[in-house]
Structure formats: structure tokens, C-alpha cells
C-alpha positions as CSV (number, residue, x, y, z in Angstrom):
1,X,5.2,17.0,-16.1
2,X,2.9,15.6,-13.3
3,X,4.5,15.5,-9.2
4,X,4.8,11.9,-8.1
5,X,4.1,10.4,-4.9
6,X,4.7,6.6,-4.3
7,X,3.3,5.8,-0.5
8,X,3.2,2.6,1.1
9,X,2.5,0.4,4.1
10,X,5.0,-2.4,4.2
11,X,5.1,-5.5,6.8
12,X,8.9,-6.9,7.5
13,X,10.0,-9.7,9.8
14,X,6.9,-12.8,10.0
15,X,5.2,-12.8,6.4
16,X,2.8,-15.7,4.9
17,X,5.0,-17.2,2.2
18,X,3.8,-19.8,-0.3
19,X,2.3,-21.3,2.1
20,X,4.5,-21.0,5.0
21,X,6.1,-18.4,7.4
22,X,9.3,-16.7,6.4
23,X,10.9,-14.1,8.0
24,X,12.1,-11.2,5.8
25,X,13.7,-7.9,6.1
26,X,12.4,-5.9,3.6
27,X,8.7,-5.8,3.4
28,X,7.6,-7.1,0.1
29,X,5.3,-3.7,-0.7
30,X,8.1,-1.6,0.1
31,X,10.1,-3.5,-2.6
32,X,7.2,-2.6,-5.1
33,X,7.4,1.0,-3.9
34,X,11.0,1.2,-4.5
35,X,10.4,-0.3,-8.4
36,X,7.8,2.4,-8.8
37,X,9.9,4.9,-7.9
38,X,12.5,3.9,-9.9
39,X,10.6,3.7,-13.3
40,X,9.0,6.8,-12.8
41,X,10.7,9.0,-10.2
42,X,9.0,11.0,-7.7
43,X,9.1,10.9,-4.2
44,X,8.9,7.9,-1.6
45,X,6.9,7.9,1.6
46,X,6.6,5.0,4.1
47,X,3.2,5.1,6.4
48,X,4.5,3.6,9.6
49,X,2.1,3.1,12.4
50,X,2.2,4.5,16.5
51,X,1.3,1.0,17.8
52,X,3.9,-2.1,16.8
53,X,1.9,-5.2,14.9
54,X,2.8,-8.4,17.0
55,X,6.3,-9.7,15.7
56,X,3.7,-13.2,14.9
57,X,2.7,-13.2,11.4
58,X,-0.4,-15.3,12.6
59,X,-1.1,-12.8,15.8
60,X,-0.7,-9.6,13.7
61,X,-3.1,-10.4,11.2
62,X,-5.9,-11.3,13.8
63,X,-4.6,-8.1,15.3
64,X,-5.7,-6.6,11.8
65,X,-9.0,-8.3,11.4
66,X,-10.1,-6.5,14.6
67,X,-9.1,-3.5,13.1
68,X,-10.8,-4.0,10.3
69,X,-14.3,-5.2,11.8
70,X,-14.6,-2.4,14.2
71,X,-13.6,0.4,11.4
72,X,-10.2,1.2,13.6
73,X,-8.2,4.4,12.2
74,X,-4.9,3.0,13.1
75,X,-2.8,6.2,14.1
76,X,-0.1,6.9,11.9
77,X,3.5,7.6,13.3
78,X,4.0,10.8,10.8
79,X,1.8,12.3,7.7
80,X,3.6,13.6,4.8
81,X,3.5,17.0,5.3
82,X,1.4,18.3,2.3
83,X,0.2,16.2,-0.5
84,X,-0.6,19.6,-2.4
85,X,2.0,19.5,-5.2
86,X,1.1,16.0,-6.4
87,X,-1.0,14.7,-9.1
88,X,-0.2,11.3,-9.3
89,X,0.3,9.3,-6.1
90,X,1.0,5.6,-6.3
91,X,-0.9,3.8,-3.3
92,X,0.5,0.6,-2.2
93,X,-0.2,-2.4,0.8
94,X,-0.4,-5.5,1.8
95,X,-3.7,-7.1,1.2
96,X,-4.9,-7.5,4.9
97,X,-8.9,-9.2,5.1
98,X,-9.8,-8.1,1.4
99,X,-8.8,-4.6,1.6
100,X,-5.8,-2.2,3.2
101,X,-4.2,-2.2,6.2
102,X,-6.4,0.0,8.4
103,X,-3.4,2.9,8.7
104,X,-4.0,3.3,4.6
105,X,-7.5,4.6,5.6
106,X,-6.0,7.0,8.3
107,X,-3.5,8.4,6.6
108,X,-5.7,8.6,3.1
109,X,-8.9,10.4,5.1
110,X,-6.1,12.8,6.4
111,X,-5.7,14.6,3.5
112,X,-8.1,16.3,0.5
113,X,-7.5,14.5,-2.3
114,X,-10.1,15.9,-5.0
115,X,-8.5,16.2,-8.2
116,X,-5.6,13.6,-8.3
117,X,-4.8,10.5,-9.1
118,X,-4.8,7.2,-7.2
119,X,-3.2,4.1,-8.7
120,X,-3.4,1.4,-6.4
121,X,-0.9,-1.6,-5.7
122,X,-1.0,-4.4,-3.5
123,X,1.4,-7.4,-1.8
124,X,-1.0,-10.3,-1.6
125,X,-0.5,-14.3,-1.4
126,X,-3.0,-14.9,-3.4
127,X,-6.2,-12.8,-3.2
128,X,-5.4,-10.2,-5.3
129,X,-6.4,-6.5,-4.7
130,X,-10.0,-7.6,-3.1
131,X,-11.9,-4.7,-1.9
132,X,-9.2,-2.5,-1.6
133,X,-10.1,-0.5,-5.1
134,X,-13.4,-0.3,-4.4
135,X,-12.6,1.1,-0.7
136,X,-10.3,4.0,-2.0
137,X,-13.3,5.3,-4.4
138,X,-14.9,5.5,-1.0
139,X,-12.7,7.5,0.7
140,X,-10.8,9.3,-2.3
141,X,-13.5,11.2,-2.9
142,X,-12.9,13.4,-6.1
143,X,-10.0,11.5,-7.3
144,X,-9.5,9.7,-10.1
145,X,-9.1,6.0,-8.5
146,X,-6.8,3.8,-11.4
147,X,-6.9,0.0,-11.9
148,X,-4.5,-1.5,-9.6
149,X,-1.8,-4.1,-9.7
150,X,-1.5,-7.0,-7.7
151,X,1.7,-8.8,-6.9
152,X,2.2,-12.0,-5.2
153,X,4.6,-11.1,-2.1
154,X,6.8,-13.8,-2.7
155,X,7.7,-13.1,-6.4
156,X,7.4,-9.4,-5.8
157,X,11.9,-9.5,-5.7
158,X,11.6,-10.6,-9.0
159,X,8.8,-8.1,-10.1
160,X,10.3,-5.4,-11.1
161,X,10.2,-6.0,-15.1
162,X,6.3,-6.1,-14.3
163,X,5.8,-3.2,-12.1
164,X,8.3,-1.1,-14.0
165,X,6.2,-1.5,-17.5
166,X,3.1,-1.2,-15.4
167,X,3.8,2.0,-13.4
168,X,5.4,3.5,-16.8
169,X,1.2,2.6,-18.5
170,X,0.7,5.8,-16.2
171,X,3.0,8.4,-16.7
């Protein structure tokens, strides 16, 4: 039987939201994470960053695209203390510019990862997983990197049918 990890980065408050602003209290990643973890057990861990995103959905993500174009590692609040036990660790984030949130890449390049496996999951409003799978074979280097799923952030309350049978392809 294979150790589970299901680790996010979630936004609440200001979120894009078929087309509009809407503020919510639960992130809709962290929703995902939560349906993983239900269909397949394991453990949870929430990446939270040092520095707080602008409450503006519209400032924070131009916030993130500066991150993004100058390669920022984002410093993360707390690691997980040892990734060692697990095999299998579900990856999820919002879809920020085509790929992860910046803090992803911190707290991924924090850790040796050779000989697990990655299975990807994003929040997106409509541009899928974008670069983001083909940025964790980058820096997941001796993992085994899994085709991802992508949910759209405002269905992802009514997703967990779909990411239940999904996460359940893996175990």
C-alpha cells in the first residue's frame, strides 16, 4: 500500500469567477485537495506563503506575474517536515500565467523527490493545466510526473464525482 500526500496552494477571498469577481472562503484548490483526500486517503498539507497576496484578485495576480517573470522562489510559511515516507503525492494550484503559483516551485525544489510520484491538479478559469506539467518534469527530477487534471474553479464545489473517480485511476 503506497503513502499518500495531497499538497496544495489554494487562493480564498477575491477569485476570477465566470467572468466576474467573487469572493469566496474556501479556495477552490483546496476543495479539490479535500476530494482527493477523501477518495484515497492520505495525508493533507496546505503550502501557505510568508508574504500576504494583495486581498485584489486583479492586484494579486499582477503581483504573481512578476513573480513569475523574474523566476521569484516565493518563501514558504512552513515545509512538511519530510516527504520520505511517500510515494504518491498529489500536487495541486491554481493556474497563475500558464503554470504554478511560484510557492509550488519553492516548496517542490525543497525536497528530493527522485523515485515518486507526481500527479498534478489544477484550479483554472479556463486555461487548463498550461505549462504547469511540463514545469514539474523540470523540477521533479527523477519522479514519475502523471497526467494532470484540470478543474474549472467555479464548478470545482460540484467536482467531486470527477476528481474522486480520477484520483481513484491512481491508486
Amino acid at each position: 500500500m503506497s503513502k499518500i500526500l495531497t499538497v496544495y496552494y489554494s487562493r480564498k477571498g477575491e477569485n476570477y469567477w465566470n467572468g466576474g469577481i467573487r469572493n469566496i472562503s474556501k479556495g477552490n484548490t483546496e476543495r479539490v485537495a479535500e476530494f482527493i483526500q477523501e477518495a484515497v486517503g492520505g495525508d493533507l498539507f496546505e503550502v501557505e506563503t510568508v508574504k500576504k497576496y494583495n486581498e485584489d484578485y486583479y492586484k494579486c495576480i499582477e503581483e504573481a506575474k512578476k513573480e513569475l517573470r523574474s523566476g521569484e522562489r516565493v518563501e514558504v510559511k512552513n515545509f512538511k517536515d519530510d516527504l520520505e515516507d511517500y510515494d504518491t503525492i498529489f500536487v495541486g494550484y491554481p493556474n497563475w500565467w500558464g503554470t504554478m503559483p511560484m510557492v509550488m516551485f519553492t516548496f517542490l525544489e525543497n525536497y528530493d523527490l527522485t523515485g515518486k510520484r507526481i500527479i498534478p491538479f489544477c484550479t483554472n478559469e479556463g486555461s487548463g493545466l498550461g505549462n504547469s506539467e511540463r514545469d514539474l518534469k523540470k523540477i521533479c527530477i527523477g519522479t514519475t510526473i502523471e497526467k494532470g487534471l484540470s478543474i474549472h474553479g467555479a464548478e470545482s464545489e460540484k467536482s467531486r464525482a470527477q476528481v474522486s473517480s480520477w484520483a481513484n485511476n491512481f491508486i
